[in-house]
C-alpha positions in Angstrom: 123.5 58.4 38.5 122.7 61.2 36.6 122.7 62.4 32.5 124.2 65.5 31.5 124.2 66.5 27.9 127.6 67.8 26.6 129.8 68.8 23.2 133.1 67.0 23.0 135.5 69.7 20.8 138.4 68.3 18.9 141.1 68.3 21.3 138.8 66.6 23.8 138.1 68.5 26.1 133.9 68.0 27.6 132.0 70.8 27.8 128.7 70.4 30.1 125.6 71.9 28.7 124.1 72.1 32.0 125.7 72.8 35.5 126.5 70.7 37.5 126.9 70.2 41.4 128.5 67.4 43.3 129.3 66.6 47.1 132.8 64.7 45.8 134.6 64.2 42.8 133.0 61.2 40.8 133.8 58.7 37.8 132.0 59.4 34.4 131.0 57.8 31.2 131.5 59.9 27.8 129.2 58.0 25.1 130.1 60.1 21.5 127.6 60.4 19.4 127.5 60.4 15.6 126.7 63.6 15.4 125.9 67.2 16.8 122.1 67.0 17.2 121.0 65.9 20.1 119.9 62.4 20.5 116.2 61.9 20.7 114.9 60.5 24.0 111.9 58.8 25.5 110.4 61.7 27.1 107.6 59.6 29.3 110.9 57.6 30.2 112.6 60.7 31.7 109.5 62.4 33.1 108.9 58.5 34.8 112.0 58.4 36.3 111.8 60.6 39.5 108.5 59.4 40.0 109.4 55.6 40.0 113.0 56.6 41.8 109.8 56.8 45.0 109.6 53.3 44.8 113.1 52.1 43.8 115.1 53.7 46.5 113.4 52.2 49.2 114.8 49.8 51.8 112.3 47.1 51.0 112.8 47.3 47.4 116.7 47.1 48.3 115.8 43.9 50.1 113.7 42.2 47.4 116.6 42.7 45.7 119.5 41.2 47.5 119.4 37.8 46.1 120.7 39.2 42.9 123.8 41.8 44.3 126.7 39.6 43.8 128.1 38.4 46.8 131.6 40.2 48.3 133.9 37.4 49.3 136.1 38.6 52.4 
C-alpha cells in the first residue's frame, strides 16, 4: 500500500502530485479533505515506516500472525 498526495478539481477528476509507477492496474481509496492545504502528518511515523516495513514483511512475522487472518472457507 502506498500514499500519494493529490487535488481533486471540480468535475472529479484526481490529479497525482507525485508519479507514480505500478506492475498492474490497482484499486484506490480517495479520502477528500476539508480543504486545499495539505494535511499535516506524523513525520517520525513516515520516516519509521520503511524502517519497521524490515521487520513486518518477514515470513516469521507473517506467521506470528496467522491466528488472526480470517479463515477462507472452501
Amino acid at each position: 500500500m502506498i500514499s500519494v498526495r493529490a487535488t481533486i478539481d471540480p468535475n472529479g477528476e484526481v490529479h497525482l502530485l507525485e508519479k507514480v509507477e505500478l506492475q498492474s492496474s490497482c484499486a484506490a481509496i480517495v479520502t477528500i479533505l476539508d480543504s486545499d492545504e495539505p494535511p499535516i502528518f506524523n513525520e517520525t511515523a513516515l520516516l519509521s515506516e520503511a524502517a519497521l516495513a524490515v521487520d513486518w514483511n518477514r515470513p516469521e512475522e507473517d506467521e506470528a500472525w496467522r491466528h488472526l487472518q480470517q479463515e477462507k472457507s472452501s
